[in-house]
Structure formats: structure tokens, C-alpha cells
C-alpha positions as CSV (number, residue, x, y, z in Angstrom):
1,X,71.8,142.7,73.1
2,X,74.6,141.1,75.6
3,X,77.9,142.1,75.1
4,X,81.6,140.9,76.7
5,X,84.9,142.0,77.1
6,X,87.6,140.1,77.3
7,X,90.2,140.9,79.8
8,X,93.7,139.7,78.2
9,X,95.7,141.0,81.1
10,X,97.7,137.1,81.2
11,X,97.2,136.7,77.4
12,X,95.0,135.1,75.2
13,X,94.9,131.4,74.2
14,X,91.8,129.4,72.7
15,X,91.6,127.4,76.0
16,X,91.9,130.3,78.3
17,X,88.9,132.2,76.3
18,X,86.8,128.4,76.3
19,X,87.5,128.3,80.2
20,X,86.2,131.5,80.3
21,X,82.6,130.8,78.4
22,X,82.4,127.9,80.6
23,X,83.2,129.7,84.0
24,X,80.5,132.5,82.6
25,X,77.6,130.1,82.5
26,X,78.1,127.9,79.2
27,X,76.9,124.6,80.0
28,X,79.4,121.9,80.0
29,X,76.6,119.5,78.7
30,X,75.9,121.7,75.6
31,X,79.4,122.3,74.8
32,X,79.9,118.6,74.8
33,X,76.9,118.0,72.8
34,X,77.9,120.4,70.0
35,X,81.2,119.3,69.7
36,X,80.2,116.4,68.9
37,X,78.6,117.4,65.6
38,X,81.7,117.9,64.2
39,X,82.1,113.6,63.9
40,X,85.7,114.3,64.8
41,X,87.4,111.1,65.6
42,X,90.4,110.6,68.1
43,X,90.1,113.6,70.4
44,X,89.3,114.2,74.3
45,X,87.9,117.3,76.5
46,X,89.2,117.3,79.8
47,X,87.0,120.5,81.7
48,X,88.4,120.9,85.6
49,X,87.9,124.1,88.1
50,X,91.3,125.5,89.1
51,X,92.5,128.1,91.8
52,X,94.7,130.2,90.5
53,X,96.2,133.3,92.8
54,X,92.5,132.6,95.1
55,X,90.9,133.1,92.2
56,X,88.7,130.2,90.7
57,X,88.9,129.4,87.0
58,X,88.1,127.1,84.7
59,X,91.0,124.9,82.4
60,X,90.4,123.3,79.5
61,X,92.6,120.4,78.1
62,X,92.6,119.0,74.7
63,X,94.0,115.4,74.3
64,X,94.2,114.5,71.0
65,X,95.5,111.5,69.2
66,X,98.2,112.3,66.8
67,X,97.7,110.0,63.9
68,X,93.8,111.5,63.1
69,X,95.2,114.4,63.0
70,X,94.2,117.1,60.4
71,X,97.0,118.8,58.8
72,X,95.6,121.4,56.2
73,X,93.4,124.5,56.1
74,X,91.2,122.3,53.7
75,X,91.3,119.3,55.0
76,X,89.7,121.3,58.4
77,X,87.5,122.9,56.2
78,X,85.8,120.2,54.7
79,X,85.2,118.5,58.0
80,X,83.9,121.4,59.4
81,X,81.0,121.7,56.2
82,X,80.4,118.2,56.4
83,X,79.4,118.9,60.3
84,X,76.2,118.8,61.8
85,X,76.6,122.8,63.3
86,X,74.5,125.5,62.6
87,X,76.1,127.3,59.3
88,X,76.4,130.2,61.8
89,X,79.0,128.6,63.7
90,X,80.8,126.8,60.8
91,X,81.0,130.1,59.2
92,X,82.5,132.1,61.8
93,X,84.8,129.3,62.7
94,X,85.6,128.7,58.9
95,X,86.6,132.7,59.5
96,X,89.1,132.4,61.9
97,X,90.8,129.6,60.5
98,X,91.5,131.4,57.4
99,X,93.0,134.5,59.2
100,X,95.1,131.8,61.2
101,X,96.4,129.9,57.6
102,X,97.1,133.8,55.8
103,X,99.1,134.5,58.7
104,X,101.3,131.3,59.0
105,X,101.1,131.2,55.2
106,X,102.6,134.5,55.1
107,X,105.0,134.1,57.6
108,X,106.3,130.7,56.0
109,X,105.9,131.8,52.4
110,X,103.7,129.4,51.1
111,X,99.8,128.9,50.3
112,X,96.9,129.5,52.7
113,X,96.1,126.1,51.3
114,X,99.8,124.6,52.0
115,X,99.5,125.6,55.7
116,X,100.2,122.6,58.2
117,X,98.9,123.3,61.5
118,X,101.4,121.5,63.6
119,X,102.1,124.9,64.9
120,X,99.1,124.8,66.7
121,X,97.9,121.7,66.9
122,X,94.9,121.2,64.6
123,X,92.8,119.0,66.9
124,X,93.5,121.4,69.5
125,X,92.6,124.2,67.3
126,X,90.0,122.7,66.0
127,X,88.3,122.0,69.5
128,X,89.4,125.8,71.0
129,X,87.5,128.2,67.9
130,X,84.6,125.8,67.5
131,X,83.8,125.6,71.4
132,X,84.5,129.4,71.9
133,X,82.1,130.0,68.7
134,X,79.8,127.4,70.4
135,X,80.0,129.2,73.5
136,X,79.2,133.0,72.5
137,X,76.4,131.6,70.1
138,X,74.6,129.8,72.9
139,X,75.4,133.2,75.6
140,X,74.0,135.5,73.2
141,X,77.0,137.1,73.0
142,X,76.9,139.2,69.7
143,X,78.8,142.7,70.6
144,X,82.4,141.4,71.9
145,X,85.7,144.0,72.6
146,X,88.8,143.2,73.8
147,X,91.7,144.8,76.0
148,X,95.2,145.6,74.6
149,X,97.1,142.5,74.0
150,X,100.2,142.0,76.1
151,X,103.6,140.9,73.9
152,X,106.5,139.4,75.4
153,X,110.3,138.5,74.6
154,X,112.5,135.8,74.5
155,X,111.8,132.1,72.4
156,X,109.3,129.8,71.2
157,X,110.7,126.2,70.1
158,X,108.6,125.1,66.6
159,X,109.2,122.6,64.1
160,X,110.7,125.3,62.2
161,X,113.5,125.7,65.5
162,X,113.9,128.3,68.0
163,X,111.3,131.6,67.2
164,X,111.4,134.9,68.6
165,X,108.0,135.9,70.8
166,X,105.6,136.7,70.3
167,X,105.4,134.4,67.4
168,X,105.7,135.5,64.0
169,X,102.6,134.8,63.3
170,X,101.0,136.4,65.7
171,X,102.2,139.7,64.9
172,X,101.0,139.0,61.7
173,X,97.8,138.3,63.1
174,X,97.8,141.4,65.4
175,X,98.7,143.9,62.7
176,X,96.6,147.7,63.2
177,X,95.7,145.9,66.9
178,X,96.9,147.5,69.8
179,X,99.7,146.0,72.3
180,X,102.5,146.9,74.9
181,X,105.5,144.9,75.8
182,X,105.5,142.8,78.7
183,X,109.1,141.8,80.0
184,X,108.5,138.4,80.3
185,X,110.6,135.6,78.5
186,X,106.8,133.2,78.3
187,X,104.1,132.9,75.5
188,X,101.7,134.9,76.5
189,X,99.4,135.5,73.5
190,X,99.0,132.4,71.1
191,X,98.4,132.0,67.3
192,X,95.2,130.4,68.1
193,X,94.5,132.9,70.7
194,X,95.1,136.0,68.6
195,X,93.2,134.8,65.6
196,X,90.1,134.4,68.0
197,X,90.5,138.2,69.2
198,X,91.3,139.6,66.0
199,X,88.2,137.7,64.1
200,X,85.9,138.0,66.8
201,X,86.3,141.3,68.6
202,X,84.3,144.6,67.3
203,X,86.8,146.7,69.3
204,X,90.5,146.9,71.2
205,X,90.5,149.2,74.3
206,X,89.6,149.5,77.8
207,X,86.0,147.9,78.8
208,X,83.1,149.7,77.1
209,X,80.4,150.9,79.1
210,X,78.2,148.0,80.5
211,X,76.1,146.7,83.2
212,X,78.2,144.0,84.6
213,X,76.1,140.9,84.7
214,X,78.8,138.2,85.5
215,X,82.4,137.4,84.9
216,X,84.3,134.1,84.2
217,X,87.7,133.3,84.4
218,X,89.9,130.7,82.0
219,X,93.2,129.2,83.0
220,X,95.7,128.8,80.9
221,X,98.2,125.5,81.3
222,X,101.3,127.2,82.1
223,X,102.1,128.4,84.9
224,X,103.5,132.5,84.9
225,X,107.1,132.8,85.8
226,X,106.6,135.8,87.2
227,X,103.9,134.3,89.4
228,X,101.3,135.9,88.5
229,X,97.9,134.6,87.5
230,X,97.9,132.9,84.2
231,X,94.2,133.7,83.6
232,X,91.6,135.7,81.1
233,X,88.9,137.1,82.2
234,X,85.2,137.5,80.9
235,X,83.1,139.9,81.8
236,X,79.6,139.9,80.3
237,X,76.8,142.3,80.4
238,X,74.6,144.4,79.0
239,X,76.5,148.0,77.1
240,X,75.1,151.0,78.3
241,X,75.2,153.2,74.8
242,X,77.7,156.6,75.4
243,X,75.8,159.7,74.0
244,X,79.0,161.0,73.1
245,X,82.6,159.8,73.0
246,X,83.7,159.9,76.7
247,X,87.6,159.5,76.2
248,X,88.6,162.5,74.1
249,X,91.4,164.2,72.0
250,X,92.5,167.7,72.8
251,X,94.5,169.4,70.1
252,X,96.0,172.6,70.6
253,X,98.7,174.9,68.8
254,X,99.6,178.9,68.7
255,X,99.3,181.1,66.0
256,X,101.2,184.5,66.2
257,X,101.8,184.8,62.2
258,X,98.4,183.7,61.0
259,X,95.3,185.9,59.5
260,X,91.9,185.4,61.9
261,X,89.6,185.9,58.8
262,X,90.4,182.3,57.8
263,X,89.1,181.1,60.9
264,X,85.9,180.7,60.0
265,X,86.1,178.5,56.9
266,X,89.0,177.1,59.1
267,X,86.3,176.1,62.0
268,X,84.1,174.5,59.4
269,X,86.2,172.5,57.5
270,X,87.5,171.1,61.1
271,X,83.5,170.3,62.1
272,X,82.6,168.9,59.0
273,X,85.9,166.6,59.6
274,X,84.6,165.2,63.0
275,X,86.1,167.5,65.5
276,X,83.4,167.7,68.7
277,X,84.0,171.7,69.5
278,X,86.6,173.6,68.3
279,X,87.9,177.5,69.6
280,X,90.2,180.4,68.9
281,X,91.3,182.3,71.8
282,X,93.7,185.5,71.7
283,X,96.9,185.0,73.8
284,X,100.3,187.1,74.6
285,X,102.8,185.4,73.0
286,X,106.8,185.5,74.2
287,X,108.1,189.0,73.5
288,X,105.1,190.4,74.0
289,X,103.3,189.2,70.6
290,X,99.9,188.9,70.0
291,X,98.4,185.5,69.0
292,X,95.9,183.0,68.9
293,X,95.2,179.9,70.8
294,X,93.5,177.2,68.7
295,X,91.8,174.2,70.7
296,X,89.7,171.4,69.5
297,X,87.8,168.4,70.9
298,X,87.5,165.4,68.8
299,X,87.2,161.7,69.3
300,X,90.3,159.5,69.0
301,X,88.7,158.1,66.2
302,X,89.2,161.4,63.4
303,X,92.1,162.9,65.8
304,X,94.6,161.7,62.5
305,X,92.6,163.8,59.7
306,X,92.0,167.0,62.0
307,X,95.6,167.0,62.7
308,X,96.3,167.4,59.2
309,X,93.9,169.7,58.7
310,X,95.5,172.4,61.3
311,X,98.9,172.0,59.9
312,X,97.5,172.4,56.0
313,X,94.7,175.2,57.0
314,X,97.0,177.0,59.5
315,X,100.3,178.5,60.0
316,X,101.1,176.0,62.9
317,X,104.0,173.8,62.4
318,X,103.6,171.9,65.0
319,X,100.6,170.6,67.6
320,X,100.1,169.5,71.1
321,X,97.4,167.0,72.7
322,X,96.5,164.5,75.1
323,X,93.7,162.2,76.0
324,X,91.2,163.6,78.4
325,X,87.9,162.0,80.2
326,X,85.0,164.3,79.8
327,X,81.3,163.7,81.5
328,X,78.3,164.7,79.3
329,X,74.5,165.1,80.6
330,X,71.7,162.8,77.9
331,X,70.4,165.2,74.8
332,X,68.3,164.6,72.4
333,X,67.0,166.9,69.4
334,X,62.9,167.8,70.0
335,X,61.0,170.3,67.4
336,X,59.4,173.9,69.5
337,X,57.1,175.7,67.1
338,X,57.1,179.2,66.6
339,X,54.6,181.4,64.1
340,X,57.2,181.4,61.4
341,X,58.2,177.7,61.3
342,X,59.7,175.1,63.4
343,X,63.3,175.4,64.6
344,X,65.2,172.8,66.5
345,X,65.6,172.6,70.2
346,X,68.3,170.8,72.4
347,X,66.6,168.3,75.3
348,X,69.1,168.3,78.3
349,X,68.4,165.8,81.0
350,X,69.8,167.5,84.2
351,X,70.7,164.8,87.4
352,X,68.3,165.9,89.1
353,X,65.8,164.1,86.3
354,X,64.3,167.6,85.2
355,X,65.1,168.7,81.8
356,X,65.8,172.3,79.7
357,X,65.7,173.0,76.3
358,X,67.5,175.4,74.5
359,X,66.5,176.5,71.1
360,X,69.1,176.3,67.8
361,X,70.3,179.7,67.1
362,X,70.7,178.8,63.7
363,X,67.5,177.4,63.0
364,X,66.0,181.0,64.7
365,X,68.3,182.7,62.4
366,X,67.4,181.3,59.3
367,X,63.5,181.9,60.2
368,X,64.2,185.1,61.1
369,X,65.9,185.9,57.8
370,X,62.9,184.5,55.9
371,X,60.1,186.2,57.3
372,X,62.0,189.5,57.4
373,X,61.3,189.2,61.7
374,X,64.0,190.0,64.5
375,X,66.1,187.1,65.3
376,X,65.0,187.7,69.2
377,X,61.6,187.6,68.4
378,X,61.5,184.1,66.9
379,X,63.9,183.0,70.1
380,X,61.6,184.3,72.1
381,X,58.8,182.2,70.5
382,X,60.9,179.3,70.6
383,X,61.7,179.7,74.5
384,X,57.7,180.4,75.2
385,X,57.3,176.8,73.3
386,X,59.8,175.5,75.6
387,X,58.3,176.0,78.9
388,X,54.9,174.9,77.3
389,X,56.4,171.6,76.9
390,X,57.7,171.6,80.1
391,X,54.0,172.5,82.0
């Protein structure tokens, strides 16, 4: 499995992310050669390197006569089923069109159907999500993320007049995505462009763990005002699989008017919910009160629902936390026998290679309970089993 990230720090458009694939390794040949199964009259692909800031790139032009035009989201699907592509490739193309016509269709208030593409070009479109589905088809490129998308101010002149940026229909697109402002009065992030990340990215964040294989970068036609590079950048390699979430959630509060005896069915409830650890401390409070300080781990991921949680199972009316990077050694779950059963053990790989196993107290517990045997006795089995399986 390959995977790529794409590195929006410039902005996304379809022919920065198609410059990209190219400057990765597509083949300019095979690019050609598929786009031509689409039998779609009246259009040209100009492909030229580019140095952009010393940094060399990849720009992609679509010339496209006007009259041959497609105008509708059906009249582009039809052409695209009446292609020669692989149903793969019309399919996920087929997919980002639609999000594209819902979010101008809602924007405009008419029908997906309705939707002219003048906005965007529909040749232009057409050429940009059917040569960057080409392209990650042909690169084996099935896991894809993406980086925060960058959103700036100022206007975009339409056939509908002067818009605000980004463009409406872009934040339509971008809805539940994450972005930040960027104080620059230039498109940044296209409708074209967002419809590709939205439709074909698993994930918005910083780059996943990978082995970087190679990178690619995509020019866009405009030049920054600010000057900087007005590039996107692919990197593709193969994702190296986290354990455990490595970008964590701490959550704290105090308790100085709660009853510890809940804390146990408070503790289990918060576990069952996805939190990764979870502790009770005692604390001095301000004027010398005695309380409790609660903490808990948890991916970003169930950080909403445990937050609700402490504030309905607690007394705490209000909670702290930040993100935090943590570093985890490689575990995995092995059986150690013992004469009452098998219990659970936990394989830690140490850095040095060697490994130690530690045996499930509740698993020893439960054993022990059963046979009517101290609970050290069956750890002690357990740990004997261990250093077998070490010899």
C-alpha cells in the first residue's frame, strides 16, 4: 500500500495537484494516453517544468475551445460513461463532480442538475479530476491525507459579479474540513481544487507517518502577491502504521465537592468511551481544601464525548486540556500458560530489540478467583512462562 500527502501550504487547485502527479513520477505519455479516452473534442494539454522560489515544479495548462464546451453536470456525466476509462476512474471522477454541482447548486439555489460550470470551466474541470484520478490510479496511490487548507480574503470576479473569498462554494465544499485564515487578498484554494481534497482525501492534518519515497511539486498559474511560492506539494511513500495515537488530548479538572466512591464506575464509563488512561489524584486545594485531580488521555478523535462525560459524571463545571506528543514502545498481546488456565500477557519491544512481557492482572485475577488459588501464585506462573518464552 502507497500512500500521499498533499501539502496545500499555497492552496489547492486541480492543476497544481495534476502538476504534482506528474512531477511524482506519472508519466506524461500515459496521462495523454488516458485522456484521450474520454473522446473529448476541442481541448489542449500544455505540461512545462517551472522554477518557482529555486524550487522546480511542474504547470499544467488547459486550453480549451469555448464553443465545445460542456455546460451541465449531466451533460459531463454522460460523456464521462460513454468514455473508454476504467469504471474505477469514471466513478471516482463522476464523485467529485457531484460534490462540485451540490455545492454550486446550493450556493446558487438551484438543481445539482441546473448547475453551469462556467464557474470553473468545464473543460478545464473536466481535464484537472480526470488526470488527477488518472494519476493516483496509475501511482498506486490508494491511502491519500491532506494538510489544513489555507483561506484567504478579499474578491473573486464571476459571472454572478464580485464574490467574497474564498468562494462560496468552496466553503460549501470545505464544511467539517479544517482551515486557518491566510491574510492574503488571492484565490488560494479553488472550487475545483477543494472538491478534489474533500472527495479524495481519507484525512485533514499534519503528514501521517510514512517512509518518504519521493515528492513532486505543482505550480499553480498565478503568481503569489506576497511572493511566495505558488506551489503544492506531493509527497508519497509508504505509511508506517502508529500502534497508538501519537498526538494526544489531556483533560484535566479539580474536584473539591465530589464523592471518590463514584470514581470507579466514573473511570469505566470514561474507558469504555475511548479515553487511553485515565487517573484520580488527591490535591490541596486553595484555602487549604482537600480535593481531587482528575486527568485523562484520549485521542483527539473521542476528546468531544469524554468531555461530556466529566461534566455529567462529575461535579466539575469546567475542564482544561491541550494537545501533547507522546512516544510509545511496539506491543502486542501473546497468551503465557499457567496450571489454572491461560491469562493474557503484554509483548513490549524495548530499543534495544529485546522484549518483556508482563502478565494481565486481571486475567490472574479472575483465574485465581476460580480455582480458589492466591492471586500471586498464578502471577508467579505466568511470570515463570514468561522467561520460558524468552530462553
Amino acid at each position: 500500500m502507497r500512500a500521499c500527502h498533499l501539502d496545500c501550504f499555497s492552496g489547492i487547485s486541480g492543476n497544481m495537484l495534476l502538476g504534482a502527479l506528474l512531477a511524482a513520477g506519472l508519466p506524461e505519455a500515459a496521462l495523454r494516453g488516458e485522456l484521450d479516452k474520454l473522446r473529448l473534442p476541442g481541448w489542449r494539454l500544455e505540461i512545462r517544468p517551472v522554477v518557482k522560489s529555486g524550487l522546480q515544479a511542474v504547470m499544467v495548462k488547459v486550453h480549451a475551445d469555448e464553443a465545445v464546451r460542456p455546460r451541465h453536470f449531466n451533460d459531463i456525466k454522460t460523456l464521462l460513461e460513454q468514455s473508454a476509462l476504467e469504471e474505477s476512474i469514471i466513478c471516482r471522477a463522476l464523485a467529485a463532480f457531484h460534490r462540485l454541482a451540490e455545492a454550486e447548486a446550493h450556493v446558487h439555489g438551484v438543481p445539482a442538475d441546473e448547475v453551469h460550470f462556467h464557474e470553473v470551466g468545464a473543460v478545464d474541470a473536466m481535464i484537472d479530476i480526470v488526470g488527477v484520478v488518472i494519476g493516483l490510479h496509475h501511482l498506486g496511490l490508494s491511502r491519500i491525507s491532506c494538510s489544513p487548507l489555507p483561506m484567504p480574503r478579499g474578491w473573486v470576479r464571476c459571472s454572478h459579479g464580485e464574490l467574497p473569498l474564498p468562494a462560496p462554494a468552496v466553503c460549501e465544499l470545505l464544511k467539517g474540513v479544517p482551515v486557518y485564515g491566510e491574510n492574503l487578498a488571492q484565490e488560494l484554494v479553488t472550487p475545483t481544487g477543494a472538491a478534489l481534497a474533500v472527495e479524495l482525501a481519507e484525512s485533514f492534518g499534519p503528514l501521517p507517518p510514512m517512509r518518504i519515497e519521493r515528492t513532486g511539486y505543482g505550480a499553480g498559474t498565478r503568481e503569489r502577491r506576497d511572493r511566495r511560492p505558488n506551489l503544492l506539494r506531493l509527497l508519497i511513500g509508504q505509511p508506517q502504521e502508529a500502534e497508538e495515537a501519537q498526538l494526544i488530548e489531556v483533560i484535566e479538572t479539580q474536584l473539591d465537592d465530589w464523592n471518590p466512591e463514584f470514581w470507579p464506575h466514573v473511570s469505566a464509563r470514561l474507558l469504555a468511551a475511548g479515553a487511553l488512561d485515565v487517573m484520580l489524584a488527591p490535591v490541596q486545594m486553595k484555602k487549604g481544601r482537600p480535593g481531587f485531580l482528575v486527568r485523562l488521555l484520549a485521542d483527539p478523535a473521542h476528546s468531544v464525548q469524554l468531555k461530556e462525560l466529566l461534566l455529567t459524571e462529575t461535579a466539575a463545571i469546567g475542564l482544561r486540556f491541550h494537545n501533547e506528543r507522546r512516544l510509545t514502545l511496539p506491543r502486542t498481546t501473546v497468551e503465557l500458560a499457567t496450571p489454572w488456565g491461560t491469562v493474557r500477557g503484554k509483548k513490549v519491544e524495548l530499543p534495544d530489540g529485546t522484549c518483556r512481557i508482563k502478565p494481565e492482572y486481571e486475567d490472574c485475577a479472575r483465574l485465581a478467583k476460580e480455582h480458589n488459588v492466591p492471586v500471586q501464585r498464578v502471577c508467579a506462573s505466568a511470570d515463570k512462562e514468561e522467561q520460558t518464552q524468552h530462553e
